[in-house]
C-alpha positions as CSV (number, residue, x, y, z in Angstrom):
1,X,22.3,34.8,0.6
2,X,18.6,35.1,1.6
3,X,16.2,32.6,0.7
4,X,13.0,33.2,-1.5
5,X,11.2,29.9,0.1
6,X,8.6,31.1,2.3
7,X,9.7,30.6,6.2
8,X,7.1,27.1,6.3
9,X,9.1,25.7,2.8
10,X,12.7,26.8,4.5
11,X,11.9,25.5,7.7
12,X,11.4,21.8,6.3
13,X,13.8,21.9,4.0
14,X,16.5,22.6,7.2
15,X,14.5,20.1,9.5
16,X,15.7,17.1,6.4
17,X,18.9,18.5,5.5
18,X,20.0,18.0,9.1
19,X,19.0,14.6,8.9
20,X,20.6,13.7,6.1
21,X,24.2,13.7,7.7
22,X,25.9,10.9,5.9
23,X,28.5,8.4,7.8
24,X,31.4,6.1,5.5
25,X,30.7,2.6,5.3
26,X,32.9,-0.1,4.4
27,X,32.6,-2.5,1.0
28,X,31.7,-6.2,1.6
29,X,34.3,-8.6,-0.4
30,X,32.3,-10.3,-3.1
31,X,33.7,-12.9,-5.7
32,X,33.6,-11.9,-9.6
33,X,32.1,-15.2,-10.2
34,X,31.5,-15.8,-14.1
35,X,32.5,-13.7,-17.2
36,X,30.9,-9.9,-17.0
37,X,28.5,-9.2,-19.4
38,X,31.0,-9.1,-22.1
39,X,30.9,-12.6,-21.8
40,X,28.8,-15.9,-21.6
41,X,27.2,-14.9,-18.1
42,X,24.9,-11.7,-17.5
43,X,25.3,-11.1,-13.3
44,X,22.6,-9.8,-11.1
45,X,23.0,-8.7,-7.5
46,X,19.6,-8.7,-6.1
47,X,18.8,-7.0,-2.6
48,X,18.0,-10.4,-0.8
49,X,17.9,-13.9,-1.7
50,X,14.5,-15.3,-3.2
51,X,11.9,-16.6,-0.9
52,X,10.8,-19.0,-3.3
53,X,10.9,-20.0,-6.8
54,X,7.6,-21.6,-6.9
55,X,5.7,-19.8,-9.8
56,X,2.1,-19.6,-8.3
57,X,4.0,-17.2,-5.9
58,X,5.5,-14.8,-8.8
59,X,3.6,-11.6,-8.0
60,X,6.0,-11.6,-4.7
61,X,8.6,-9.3,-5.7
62,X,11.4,-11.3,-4.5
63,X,9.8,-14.5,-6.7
64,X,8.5,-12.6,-9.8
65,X,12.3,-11.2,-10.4
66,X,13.7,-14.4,-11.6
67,X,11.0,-16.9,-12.6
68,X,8.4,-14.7,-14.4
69,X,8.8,-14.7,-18.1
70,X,12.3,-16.2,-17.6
71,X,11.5,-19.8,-16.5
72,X,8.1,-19.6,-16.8
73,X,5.7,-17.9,-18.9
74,X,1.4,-16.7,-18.3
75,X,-0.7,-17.5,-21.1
76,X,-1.2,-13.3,-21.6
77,X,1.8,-10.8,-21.3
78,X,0.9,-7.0,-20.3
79,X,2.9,-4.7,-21.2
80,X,4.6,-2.7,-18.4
81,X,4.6,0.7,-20.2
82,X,1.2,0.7,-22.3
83,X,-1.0,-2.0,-20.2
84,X,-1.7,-3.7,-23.3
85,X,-2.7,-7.1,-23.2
86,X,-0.2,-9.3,-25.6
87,X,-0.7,-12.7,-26.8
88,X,2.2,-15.5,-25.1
89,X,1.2,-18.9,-24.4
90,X,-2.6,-17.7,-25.5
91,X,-2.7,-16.7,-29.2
92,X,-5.9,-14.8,-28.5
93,X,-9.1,-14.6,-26.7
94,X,-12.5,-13.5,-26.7
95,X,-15.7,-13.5,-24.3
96,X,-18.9,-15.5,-25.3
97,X,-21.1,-14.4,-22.2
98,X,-21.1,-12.5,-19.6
99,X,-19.1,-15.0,-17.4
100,X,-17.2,-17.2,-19.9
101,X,-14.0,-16.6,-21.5
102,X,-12.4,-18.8,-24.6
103,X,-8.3,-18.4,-24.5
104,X,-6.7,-20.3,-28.0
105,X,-3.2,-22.3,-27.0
106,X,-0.1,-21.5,-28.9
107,X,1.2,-24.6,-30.9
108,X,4.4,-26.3,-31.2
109,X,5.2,-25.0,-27.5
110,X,7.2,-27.1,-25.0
111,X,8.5,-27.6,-21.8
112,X,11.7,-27.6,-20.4
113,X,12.0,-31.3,-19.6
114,X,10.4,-32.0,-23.1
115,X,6.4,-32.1,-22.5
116,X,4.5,-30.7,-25.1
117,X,2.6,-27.6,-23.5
118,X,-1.4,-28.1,-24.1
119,X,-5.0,-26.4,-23.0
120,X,-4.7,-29.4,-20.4
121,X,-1.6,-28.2,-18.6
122,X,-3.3,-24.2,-19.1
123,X,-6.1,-25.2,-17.2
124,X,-3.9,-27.9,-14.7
125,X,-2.2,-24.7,-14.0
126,X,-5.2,-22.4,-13.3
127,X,-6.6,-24.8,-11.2
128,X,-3.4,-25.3,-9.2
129,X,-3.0,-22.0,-8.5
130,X,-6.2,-20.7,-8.3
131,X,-8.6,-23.6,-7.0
132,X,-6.6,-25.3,-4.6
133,X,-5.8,-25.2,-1.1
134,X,-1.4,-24.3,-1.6
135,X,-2.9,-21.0,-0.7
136,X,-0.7,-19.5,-3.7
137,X,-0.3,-15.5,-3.4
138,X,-1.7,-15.1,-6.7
139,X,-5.4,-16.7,-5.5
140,X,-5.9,-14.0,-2.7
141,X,-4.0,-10.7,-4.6
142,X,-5.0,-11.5,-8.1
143,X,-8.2,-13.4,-7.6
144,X,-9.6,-12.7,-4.4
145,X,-9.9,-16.1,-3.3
146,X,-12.8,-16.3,-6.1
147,X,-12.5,-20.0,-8.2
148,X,-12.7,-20.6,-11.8
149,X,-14.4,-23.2,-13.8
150,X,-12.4,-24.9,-15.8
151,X,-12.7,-27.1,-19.5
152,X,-10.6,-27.9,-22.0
153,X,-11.9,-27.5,-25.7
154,X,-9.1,-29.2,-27.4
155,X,-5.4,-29.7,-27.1
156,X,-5.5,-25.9,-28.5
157,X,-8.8,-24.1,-26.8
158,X,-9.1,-24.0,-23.1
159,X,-12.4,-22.2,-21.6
160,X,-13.1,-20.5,-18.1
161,X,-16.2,-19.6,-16.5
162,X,-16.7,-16.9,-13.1
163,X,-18.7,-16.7,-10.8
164,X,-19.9,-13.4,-11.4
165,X,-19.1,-11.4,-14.8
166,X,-15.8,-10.6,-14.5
167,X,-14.4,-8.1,-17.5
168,X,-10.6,-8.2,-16.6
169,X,-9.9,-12.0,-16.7
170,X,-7.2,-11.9,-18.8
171,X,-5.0,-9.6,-17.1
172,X,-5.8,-11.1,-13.7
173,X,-4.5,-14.6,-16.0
174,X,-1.6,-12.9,-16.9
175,X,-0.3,-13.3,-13.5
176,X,-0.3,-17.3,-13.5
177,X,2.7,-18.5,-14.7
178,X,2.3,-21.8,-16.9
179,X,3.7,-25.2,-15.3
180,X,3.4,-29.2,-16.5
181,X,0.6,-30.9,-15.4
182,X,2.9,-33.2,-13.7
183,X,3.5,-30.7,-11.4
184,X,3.2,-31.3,-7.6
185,X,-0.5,-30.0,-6.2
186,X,0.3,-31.1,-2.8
187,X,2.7,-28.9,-2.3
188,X,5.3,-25.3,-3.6
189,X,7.9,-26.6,-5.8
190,X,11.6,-25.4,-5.3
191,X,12.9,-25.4,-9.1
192,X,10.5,-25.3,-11.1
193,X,10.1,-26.6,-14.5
194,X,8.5,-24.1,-17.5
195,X,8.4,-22.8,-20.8
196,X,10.5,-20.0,-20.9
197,X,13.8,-18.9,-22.8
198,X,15.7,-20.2,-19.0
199,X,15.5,-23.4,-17.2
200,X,17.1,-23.9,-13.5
201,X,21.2,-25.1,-13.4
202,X,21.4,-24.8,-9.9
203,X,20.3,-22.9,-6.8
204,X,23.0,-22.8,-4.2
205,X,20.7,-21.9,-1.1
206,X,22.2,-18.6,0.4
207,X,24.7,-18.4,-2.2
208,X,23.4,-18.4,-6.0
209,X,20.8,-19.4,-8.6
210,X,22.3,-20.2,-11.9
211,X,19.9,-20.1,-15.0
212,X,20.7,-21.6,-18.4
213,X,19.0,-21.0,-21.6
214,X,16.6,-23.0,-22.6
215,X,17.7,-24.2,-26.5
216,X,14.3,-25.7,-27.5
217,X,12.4,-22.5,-26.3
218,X,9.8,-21.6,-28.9
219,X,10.8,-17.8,-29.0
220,X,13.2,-16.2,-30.0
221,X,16.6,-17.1,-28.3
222,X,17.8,-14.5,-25.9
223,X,21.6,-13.1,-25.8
224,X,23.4,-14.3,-23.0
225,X,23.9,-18.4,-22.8
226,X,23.8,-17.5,-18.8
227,X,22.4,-15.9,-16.0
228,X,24.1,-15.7,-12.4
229,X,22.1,-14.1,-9.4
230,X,23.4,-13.1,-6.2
231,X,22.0,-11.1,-3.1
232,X,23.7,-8.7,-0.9
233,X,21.3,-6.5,1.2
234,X,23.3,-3.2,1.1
235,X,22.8,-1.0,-1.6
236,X,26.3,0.2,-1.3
237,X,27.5,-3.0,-1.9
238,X,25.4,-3.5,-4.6
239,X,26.6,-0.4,-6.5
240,X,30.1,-0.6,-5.1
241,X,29.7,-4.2,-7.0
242,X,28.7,-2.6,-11.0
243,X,31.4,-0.5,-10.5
244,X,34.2,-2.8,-9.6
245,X,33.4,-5.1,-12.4
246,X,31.7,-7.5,-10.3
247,X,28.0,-8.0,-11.4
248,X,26.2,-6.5,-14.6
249,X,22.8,-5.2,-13.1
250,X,21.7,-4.8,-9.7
251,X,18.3,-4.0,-8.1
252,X,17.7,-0.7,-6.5
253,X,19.9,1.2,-5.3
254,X,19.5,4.0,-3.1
255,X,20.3,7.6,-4.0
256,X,23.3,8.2,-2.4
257,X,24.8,4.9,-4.1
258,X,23.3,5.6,-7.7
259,X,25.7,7.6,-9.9
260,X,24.8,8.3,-13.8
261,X,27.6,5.8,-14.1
262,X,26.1,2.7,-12.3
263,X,22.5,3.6,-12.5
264,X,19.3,4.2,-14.3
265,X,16.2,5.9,-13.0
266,X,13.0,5.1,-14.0
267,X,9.8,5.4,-12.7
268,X,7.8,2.1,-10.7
269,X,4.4,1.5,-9.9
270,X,5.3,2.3,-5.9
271,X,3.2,5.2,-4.3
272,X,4.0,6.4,-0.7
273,X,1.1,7.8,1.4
274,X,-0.1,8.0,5.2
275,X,-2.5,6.0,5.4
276,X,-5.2,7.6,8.4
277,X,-6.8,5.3,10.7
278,X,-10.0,7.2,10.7
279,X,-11.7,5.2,13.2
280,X,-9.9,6.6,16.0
281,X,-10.1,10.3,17.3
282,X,-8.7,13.0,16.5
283,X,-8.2,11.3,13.2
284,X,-12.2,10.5,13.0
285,X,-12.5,14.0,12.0
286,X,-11.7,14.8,8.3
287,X,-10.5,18.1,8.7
288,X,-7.7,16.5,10.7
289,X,-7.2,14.5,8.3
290,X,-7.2,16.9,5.4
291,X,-4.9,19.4,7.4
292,X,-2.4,16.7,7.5
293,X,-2.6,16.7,3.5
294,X,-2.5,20.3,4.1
295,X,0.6,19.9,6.0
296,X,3.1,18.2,3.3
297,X,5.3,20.0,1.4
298,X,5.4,17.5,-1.4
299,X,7.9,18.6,-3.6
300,X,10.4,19.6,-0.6
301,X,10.1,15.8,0.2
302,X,10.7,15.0,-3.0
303,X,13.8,17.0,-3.8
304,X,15.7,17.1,-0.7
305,X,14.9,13.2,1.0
306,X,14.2,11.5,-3.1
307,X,16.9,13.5,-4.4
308,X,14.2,14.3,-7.0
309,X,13.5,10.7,-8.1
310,X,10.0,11.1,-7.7
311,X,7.2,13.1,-8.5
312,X,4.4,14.6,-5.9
313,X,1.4,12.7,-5.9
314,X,-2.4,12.8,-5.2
315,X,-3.8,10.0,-5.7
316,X,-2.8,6.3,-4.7
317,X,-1.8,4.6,-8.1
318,X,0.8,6.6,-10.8
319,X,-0.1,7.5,-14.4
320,X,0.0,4.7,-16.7
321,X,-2.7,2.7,-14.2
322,X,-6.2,1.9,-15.5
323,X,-8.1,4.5,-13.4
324,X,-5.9,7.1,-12.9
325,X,-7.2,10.8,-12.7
326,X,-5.0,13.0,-14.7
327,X,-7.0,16.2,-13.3
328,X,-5.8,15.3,-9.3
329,X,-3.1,17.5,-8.7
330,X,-1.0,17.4,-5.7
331,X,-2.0,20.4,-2.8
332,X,1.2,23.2,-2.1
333,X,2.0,22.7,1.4
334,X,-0.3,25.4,3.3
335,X,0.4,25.5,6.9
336,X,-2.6,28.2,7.7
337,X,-4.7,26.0,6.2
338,X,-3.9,23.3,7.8
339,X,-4.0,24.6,11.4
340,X,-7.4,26.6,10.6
341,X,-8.7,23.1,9.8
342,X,-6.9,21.4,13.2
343,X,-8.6,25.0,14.9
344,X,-12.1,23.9,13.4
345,X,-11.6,20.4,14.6
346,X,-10.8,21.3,18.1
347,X,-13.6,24.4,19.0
348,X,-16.1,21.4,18.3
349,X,-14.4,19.0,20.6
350,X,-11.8,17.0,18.7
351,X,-9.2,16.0,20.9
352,X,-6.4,17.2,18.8
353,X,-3.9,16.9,21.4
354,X,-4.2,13.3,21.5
355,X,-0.8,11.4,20.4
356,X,-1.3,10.0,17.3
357,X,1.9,7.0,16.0
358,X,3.4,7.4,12.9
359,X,4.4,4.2,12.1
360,X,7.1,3.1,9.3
361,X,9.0,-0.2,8.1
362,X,13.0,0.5,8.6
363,X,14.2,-0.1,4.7
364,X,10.4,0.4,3.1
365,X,12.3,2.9,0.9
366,X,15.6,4.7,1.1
367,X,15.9,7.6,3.9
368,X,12.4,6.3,5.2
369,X,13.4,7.0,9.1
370,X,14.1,10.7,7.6
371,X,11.0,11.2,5.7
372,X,9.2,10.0,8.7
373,X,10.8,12.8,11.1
374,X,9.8,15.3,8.6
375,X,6.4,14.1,8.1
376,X,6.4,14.1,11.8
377,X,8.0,18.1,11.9
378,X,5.6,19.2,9.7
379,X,2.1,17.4,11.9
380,X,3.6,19.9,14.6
381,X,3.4,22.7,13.0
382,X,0.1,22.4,12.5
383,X,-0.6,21.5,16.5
384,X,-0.9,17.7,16.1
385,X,0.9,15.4,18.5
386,X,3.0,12.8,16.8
387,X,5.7,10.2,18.0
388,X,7.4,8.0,15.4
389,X,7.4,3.8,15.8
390,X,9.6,2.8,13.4
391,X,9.4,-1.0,12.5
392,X,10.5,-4.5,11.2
393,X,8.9,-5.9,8.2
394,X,6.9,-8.6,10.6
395,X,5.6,-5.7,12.9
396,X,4.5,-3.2,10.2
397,X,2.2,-6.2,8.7
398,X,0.4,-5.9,12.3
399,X,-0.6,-2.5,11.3
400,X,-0.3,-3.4,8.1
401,X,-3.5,-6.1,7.1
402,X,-6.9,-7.0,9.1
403,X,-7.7,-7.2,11.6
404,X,-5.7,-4.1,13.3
405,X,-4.4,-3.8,16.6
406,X,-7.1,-1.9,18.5
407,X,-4.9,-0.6,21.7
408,X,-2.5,1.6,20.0
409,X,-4.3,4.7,19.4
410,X,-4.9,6.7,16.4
411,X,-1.8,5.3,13.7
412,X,-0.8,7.0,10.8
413,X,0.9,4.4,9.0
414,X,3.0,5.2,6.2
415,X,2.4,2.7,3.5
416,X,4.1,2.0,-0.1
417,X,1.9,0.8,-2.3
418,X,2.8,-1.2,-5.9
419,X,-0.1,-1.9,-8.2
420,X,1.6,-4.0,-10.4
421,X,-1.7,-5.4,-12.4
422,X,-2.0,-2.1,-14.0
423,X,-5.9,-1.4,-13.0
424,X,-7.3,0.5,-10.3
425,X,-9.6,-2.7,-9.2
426,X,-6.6,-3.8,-7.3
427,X,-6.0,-1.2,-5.5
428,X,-9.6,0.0,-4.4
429,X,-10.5,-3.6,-3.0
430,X,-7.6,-3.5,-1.1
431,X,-7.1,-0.2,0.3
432,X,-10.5,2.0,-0.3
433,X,-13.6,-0.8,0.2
434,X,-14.6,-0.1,4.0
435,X,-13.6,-4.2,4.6
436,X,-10.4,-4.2,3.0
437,X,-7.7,-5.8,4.1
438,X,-5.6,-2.8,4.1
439,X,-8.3,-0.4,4.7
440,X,-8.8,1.4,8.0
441,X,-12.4,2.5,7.0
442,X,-14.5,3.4,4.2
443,X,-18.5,4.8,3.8
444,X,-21.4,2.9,1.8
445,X,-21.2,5.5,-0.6
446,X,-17.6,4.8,-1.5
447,X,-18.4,0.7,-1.2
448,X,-21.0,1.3,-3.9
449,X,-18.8,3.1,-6.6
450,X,-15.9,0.3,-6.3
451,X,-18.5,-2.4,-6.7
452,X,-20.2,-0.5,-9.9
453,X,-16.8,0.2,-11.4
454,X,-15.6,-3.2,-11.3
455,X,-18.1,-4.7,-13.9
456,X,-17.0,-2.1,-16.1
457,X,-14.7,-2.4,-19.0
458,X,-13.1,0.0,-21.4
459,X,-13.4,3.5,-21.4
460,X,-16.5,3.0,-18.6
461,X,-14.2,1.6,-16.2
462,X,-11.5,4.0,-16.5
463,X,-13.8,7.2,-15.9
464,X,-15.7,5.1,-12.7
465,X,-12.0,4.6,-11.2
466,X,-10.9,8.0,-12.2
467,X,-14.3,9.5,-9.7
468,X,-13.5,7.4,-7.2
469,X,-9.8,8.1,-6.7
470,X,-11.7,12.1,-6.6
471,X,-14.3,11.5,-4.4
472,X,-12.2,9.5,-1.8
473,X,-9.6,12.5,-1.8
474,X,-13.2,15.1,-1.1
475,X,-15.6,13.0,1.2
476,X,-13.0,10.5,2.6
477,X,-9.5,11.3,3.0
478,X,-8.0,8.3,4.1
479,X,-4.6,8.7,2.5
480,X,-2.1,12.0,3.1
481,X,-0.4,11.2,-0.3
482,X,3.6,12.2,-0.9
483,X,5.0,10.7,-4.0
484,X,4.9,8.5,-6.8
485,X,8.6,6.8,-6.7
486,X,11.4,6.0,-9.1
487,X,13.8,3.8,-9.0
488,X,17.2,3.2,-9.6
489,X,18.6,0.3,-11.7
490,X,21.8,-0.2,-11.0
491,X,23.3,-1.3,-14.3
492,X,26.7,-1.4,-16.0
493,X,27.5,0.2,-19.1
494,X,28.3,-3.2,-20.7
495,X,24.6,-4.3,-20.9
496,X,21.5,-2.5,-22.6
497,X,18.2,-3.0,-20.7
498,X,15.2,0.0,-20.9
499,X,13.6,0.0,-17.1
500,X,10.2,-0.1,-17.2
501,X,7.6,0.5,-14.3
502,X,7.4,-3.6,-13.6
503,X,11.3,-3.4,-13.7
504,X,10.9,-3.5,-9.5
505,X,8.7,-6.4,-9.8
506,X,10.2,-8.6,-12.4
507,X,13.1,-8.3,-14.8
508,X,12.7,-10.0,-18.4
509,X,15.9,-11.3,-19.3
510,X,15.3,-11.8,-22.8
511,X,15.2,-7.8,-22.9
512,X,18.3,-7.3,-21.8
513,X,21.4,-7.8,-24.4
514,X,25.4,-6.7,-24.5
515,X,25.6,-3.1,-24.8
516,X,28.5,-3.1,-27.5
517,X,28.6,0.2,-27.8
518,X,25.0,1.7,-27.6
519,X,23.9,4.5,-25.2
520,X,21.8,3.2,-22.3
C-alpha cells in the first residue's frame, strides 16, 4: 500500500525503523525478598544503587528517590502537579522586606531518634547545607553558591536574609531536607536521621536499603510497615521483576519492557534537545543553526523511537513550569527550508562542510544511540556533515559543564534536561546566561532579560520567562529542541500510586498504598 507521508517524513521513518531491530535477552535471577505488596513490605527495584543517602544531596535523582519526604522532610513541600507551595515543617511564611523572609515552625514535631525538631535545627540545617564548605549539590543547583543569613526568632519562628532580593526563597528552601542539629558539619552522613514517616533499618551496600516506619511521625501514618529497595540496571530485568511477583514498583522502564500490565506512563520534567555550540563555525551562523531545527521531524521521533511517550517540544522546560510559553509550538520538519537556510549560510562563506560531532551519553534515555543516528540522517539531508561520539556518563560531563573542551570542533551535544524546581530561573541560569555552566554562548541582550526576570514574582515573572524562552528560539537558537519525555513506572497491579512529573526525581512513599482492588 502506498504511503501518504511525504518522501522527507517516509524516508526517516525507514532510516529508525531499521534501527530498531530488536535482539532476546536473558532474565537476571533475583530473590523475592519480603512479602509483595499484599503484605508488610512495599518492593522497589531501582535502576542503580544510591550514591548517597546524605540529604543535602537529595536533588540528585539517585538520592532524592529514597530520602526526600520519606526520611527526611524540607520545611515547604511543592507540589509536583500544580507548583503550589505547601506548608510541611513551615506552617507558613511571609516576606517583611525586600531581602528577609520569616518561615513559622510546626509544633509538636520530632526526630527519628527522639529530638524535638525546632527553628534551631531549621536554620542548623540551612546553614549546613547552604553556608558550608561540604559543597552539598543543593548550594550550587538550588542556590547558586549564594549564602543565607540566618536567626532564630523563637523555638517556633526562624528568619533568613539574601543577599540581593530574592522572590522565590521558599521554593529554592523546599529543596533542603531538615536534619538534627547534631548532625555532622564536617562531613556527608551515610544514614541519616529525619523527621519523616521512614527512618533507616539497614543499608546493605550493593545489596539493599531497608526503611521502617517511623511510629512517632507527626503525620499521618503511611500504609506499608516496610519498604525494601533494590537496584538492577536493566530495564528488562526490572520489568521481567513486577511481573514475576518479585518487586512492587520499579523505576523507568524502557518501552520495549513497559506493557499496560507492568507500567504506567506519565509525563516528567525531562526535555531532550541539541544543544549548538555556537561559538564554533559553521554552527556560528544561525541559519545553520535554525535549519537544523528545520531539519527534525519531531513527531516521527516521537512515535517511531518514544513509541509515542512524548510529546514534540519547542522550548526547553514542559508545561506545568513557571515560565513556560504556551504559544511556542513545535516547527513540522521542512527539509527545503532547512537546506535554503544551509544554502544562505554557505554563498556568504560558512563552511558548511565542516564535520560537526554529535555527541550523546549511551543510556541518557532509552533508544538514545538510535535517536542520534536519525538526528544525524536527517543533518545530511540538509548538506551538513555529522559523525556521532557516543559517550560514558564521565565523558559527556566534559562536553557537558564549563569550561568546554576547545579542540573538538563544532559539537552538537544532545542534552536531557529535568527542571525539577518548577521555575524557569533554573533553567535560564544554567543553560541560556552567556556564562552558564551549561551554556555554549549567549548575547547581552538575552543576559539582560534573565537578570530582569529573576526579581520578578507572580504573574510578572511568568510573562518575563515566557519572552525569553521566545526570543532565545528567534535571535539565539542555541537549542534544536525534540521532545518533552514521559516516563514509565513500572508498577504492579497490587499497589495504587498516581505518577506525577517529580515521580523521576523522587517517590513519596506515603502516596503509595495497597491497591485492593482499585484501578490504577
Amino acid at each position: 500500500m502506498p504511503s501518504s507521508a511525504p518522501p522527507h517524513r517516509r524516508g526517516l521513518v525507514l532510516a529508525a525503523a531499521v534501527l530498531l531491530a530488536t535482539s532476546a535477552c536473558t532474565v537476571a535471577n533475583s530473590e523475592a525478598g519480603d512479602a509483595g505488596a499484599g503484605g508488610d513490605t512495599l518492593r522497589i527495584v531501582l535502576a542503580q544503587e544510591p550514591p548517597t543517602l546524605e540529604p543535602c544531596e537529595s536533588s540528585l535523582t539517585g538520592t532524592g528517590m529514597v530520602v526526600r519526604s520519606n526520611i527526611t522532610e524540607p520545611l515547604i513541600e511543592r507540589d509536583p502537579a500544580t507548583g503550589a507551595l505547601e506548608p510541611l515543617l513551615s506552617t507558613g511564611w511571609r516576606q517583611t522586606s525586600p531581602t528577609t523572609w520569616t518561615f513559622d515552625i510546626r509544633s509538636g514535631v520530632t526526630f527519628q531518634d527522639g529530638q524535638p525538631f525546632t527553628a534551631e535545627d531549621a536554620a542548623f540545617t540551612i546553614d549546613r547545607a547552604v553556608n558550608s564548605d561540604l559543597m552539598c549539590n543543593v548550594d550550587g543547583y538550588v542556590f547558586d553558591d549564594s549564602p543565607l543569613g540566618l536567626h532564630v526568632d523563637s523555638p517556633a519562628k526562624l528568619t533568613v536574609t539574601t543577599e540581593k532580593p530574592d522572590p522565590i526563597l521558599p521554593l529554592r528552601l523546599s529543596f533542603v531536607e531538615m536534619v538534627p542539629r547534631t548532625t555532622d558539619t564536617g562531613a556527608k552522613v551515610r544514614e541519616p536521621v529525619g523527621t519523616g514517616p521512614y527512618a533507616i533499618a539497614d543499608w546493605q551496600t550493593g545489596v539493599s536499603i531497608t526503611l521502617t516506619r517511623n511510629d512517632t511521625y507527626w503525620g499521618d501514618a503511611p500504609a506499608y510497615p516496610r519498604v525494601r529497595y533494590v537496584w538492577r540496571s536493566e530495564s528488562s530485568v526490572r520489568a521481567a521483576m513486577i511481573a514475576k511477583g518479585e518487586a512492587d514498583m520499579s523505576t523507568g522502564l524502557d518501552p520495549e519492557d513497559a506493557t499496560p500490565e507492568n507500567s504506567v506512563a506519565y509525563p516528567n520534567n525531562e526535555t531532550t534537545a541539541l544543544r549548538l555550540d555556537g561559538t564554533q563555525a559553521p554552527l556560528d551562523d544561525i541559519r545553520v543553526r535554525k535549519a537544523i531545527g528545520l531539519a527534525i521531524d519531531r513527531q516521527a521521533v516521537v512515535d517511531v523511537l518514544f513509541d509515542g511517550n512524548a510529546e514534540p517540544a519547542a522550548q526547553l522546560i514542559p508545561d506545568g513550569v513557571v515560565g513556560y510559553n504556551d504559544a511556542l509550538k513545535p516547527a513540522p520538519a521542512d527539509l527545503d527550508g532547512a537546506r535554503q537556510l544551509v544554502r544562505e549560510a554557505k554563498d556568504d562563506g560558512a563552511p558548511v562542510d565542516r564535520e560537526i560531532t554529535l555527541v550523546a551519553r549511551n543510556g541518557q534515555f532509552p533508544r538514545v544511540a538510535e535517536t542520534a543516528e536519525v538526528l544525524q540522517y536527517s543533518l545530511g539531508q540538509i548538506g551538513l556533515n555529522v559523525k556521532i561520539l557516543m559517550t560514558d556518563t564521565a565523558a559527556h560531563l566534559v562536553y557537558q559543564l564549563r569550561p568546554f573542551p576547545r579542540d573538538v570542533g563544532p559539537v552538537a551535544l544532545l542534552i536531557m534536561h529535568g527542571n525539577q524546581a518548577g521555575d524557569a530561573g533554573f533553567t535560564t541560569s544554567q543553560y541560556l546566561l552567556s556564562d552558564g555552566p551549561q551554556s555554549y554562548f549567549g548575547t547581552d541582550a538575552l543576559d539582560d532579560m534573565i537578570t530582569d526576570a529573576d526579581q520578578l514574582s507572580g504573574d510578572a515573572r511568568q510573562q518575563a520567562f515566557a519572552d525569553i524562552f521566545a526570543h532565545q528560539n528567534a535571535e539565539v537558537a542555541q537549542y534544536a529542541y525534540l521532545a518533552h519525555m514521559q516516563g514509565l513506572m513500572g508498577m504492579s497491579p497490587s499497589v495504587h500510586y498516581e505518577p506525577n512529573p517529580a515521580t523521576g526525581d523522587e517517590l513519596r512513599l506515603a502516596e503509595i498504598r495497597p491497591a485492593d482492588g482499585d484501578a490504577r
